[in-house]
C-alpha positions in Angstrom: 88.2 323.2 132.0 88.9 326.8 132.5 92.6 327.7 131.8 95.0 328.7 134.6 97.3 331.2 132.9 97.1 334.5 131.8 95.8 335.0 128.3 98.5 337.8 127.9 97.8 338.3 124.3 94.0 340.4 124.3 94.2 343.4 122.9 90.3 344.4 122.6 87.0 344.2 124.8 85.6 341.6 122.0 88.8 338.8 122.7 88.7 339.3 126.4 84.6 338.7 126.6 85.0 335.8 123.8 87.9 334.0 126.0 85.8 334.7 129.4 83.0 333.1 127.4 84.9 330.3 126.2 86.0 329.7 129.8 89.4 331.7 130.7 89.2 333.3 134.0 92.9 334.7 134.3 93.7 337.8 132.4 96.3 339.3 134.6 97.9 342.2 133.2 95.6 342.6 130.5 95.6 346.4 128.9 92.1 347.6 127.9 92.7 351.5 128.1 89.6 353.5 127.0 88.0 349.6 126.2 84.0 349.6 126.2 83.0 346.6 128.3 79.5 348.6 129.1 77.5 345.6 130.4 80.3 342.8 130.3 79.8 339.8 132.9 83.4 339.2 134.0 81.9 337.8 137.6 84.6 335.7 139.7 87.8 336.6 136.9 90.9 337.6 137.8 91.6 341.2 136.6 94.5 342.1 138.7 97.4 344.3 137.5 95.2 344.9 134.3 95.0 348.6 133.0 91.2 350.0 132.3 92.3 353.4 132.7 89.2 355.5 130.6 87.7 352.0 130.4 83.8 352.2 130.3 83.0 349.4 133.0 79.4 350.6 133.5 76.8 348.5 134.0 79.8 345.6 134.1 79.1 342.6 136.5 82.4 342.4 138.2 81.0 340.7 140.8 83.9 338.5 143.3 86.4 339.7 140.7 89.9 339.9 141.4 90.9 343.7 140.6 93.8 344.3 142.9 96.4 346.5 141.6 93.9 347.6 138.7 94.4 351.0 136.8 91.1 352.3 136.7 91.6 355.3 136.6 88.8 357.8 135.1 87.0 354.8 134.4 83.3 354.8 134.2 81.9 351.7 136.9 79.0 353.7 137.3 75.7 350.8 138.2 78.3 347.8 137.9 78.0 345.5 140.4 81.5 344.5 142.8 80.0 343.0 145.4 82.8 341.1 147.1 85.6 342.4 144.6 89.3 343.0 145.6 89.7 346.2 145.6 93.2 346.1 146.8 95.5 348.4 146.0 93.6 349.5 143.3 93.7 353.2 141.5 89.9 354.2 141.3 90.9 358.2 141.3 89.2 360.0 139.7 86.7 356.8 138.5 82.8 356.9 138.2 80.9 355.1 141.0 77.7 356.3 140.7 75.1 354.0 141.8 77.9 351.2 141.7 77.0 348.3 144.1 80.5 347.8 146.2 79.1 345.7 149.6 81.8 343.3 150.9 84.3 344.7 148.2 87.7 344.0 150.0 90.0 347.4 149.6 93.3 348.5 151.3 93.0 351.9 153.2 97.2 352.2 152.9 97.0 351.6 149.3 93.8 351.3 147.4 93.2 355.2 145.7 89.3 356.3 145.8 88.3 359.4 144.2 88.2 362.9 146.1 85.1 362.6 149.0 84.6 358.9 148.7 84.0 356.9 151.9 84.4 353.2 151.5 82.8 352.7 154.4 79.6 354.1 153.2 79.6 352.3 150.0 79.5 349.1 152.3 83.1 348.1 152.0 85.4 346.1 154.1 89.0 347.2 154.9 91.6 344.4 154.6 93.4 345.3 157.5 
């Protein structure tokens, strides 16, 4: 059974993707600055309050994960797929989103940050309020 507190002690791409693997769906407040999870399935985990700030995300499936709060700043989410992700509050200035698949992604217009000329609305996602 998948464990229901925050593995607070990853430090790299390879523990987080080992302990999603072995079943761990809660890293809350992880910090993965400049981290390479190119290609990483992290579908349905909880990644709020974590820090991927200059992470590369692309290709990522990140699919239904919980990202609220995230710093992902200048991070590279180009083709990764957050369909139905919260988005909520996150910091996505200044991030890659090229050919990223966002439909249903749940953001906040009061508090989630998009980079300049991004329209959530065209990028098929739904405002929380």
């Amino acid at each position: 059974m998948a464990e229901s507190n925050s593995i607070s002690s990853i430090d790299s791409a390879a523990e987080l993707l080992q302990a999603y693997l072995a079943g761990h769906r809660n890293f809350t407040g992880v910090s993965l600055v400049a981290s390479d999870l190119s290609h990483a399935d992290l579908k349905g985990a909880d990644l709020s309050y974590v820090d991927f700030s200059r992470a590369n995300l692309s290709h990522a499936n990140l699919r239904g994960a919980d990202l609220s709060y995230a710093n992902l700043y200048e991070a590279d989410l180009s083709q990764a797929d957050l369909r139905g992700a919260m988005l909520i509050g996150s910091d996505l200035r200044n991030t890659i989103l090229e050919s990223a698949n966002l439909q249903q992604a749940d953001y906040d217009p009061e508090v989630t940050q998009f980079p300049h000329n991004f329209d959530p609305t065209k990028a098929g996602m739904r405002s929380d309020r």
